[in-house]
Phi, psi and omega in degrees: 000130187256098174279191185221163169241147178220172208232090178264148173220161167281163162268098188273057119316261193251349203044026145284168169249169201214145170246112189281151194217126172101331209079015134346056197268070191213125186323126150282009166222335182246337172080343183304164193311145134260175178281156194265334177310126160269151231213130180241152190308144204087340181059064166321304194094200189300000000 
């Protein structure tokens, strides 16, 4: 069985969320930055 990993960020921007692709750090609805850092609710960090 073969799993996947996927590497999502919020947009501080728009507050979407984004599934990052590629090294691609960038909003798919608004194109704004996203952080490369993860970031945990509440905004913790790791």
């Amino acid at each position: 069985m073969q799993s996947y990993a996927f590497v999502f960020r919020e947009c501080p921007g728009c507050a979407e969320l984004n599934v990052v692709k590629d090294g691609f750090y960038y909003c798919a609805h608004c194109d704004g930055p996203l952080p490369r850092d993860p970031v945990r609710p509440g905004g913790s960090g790791r």
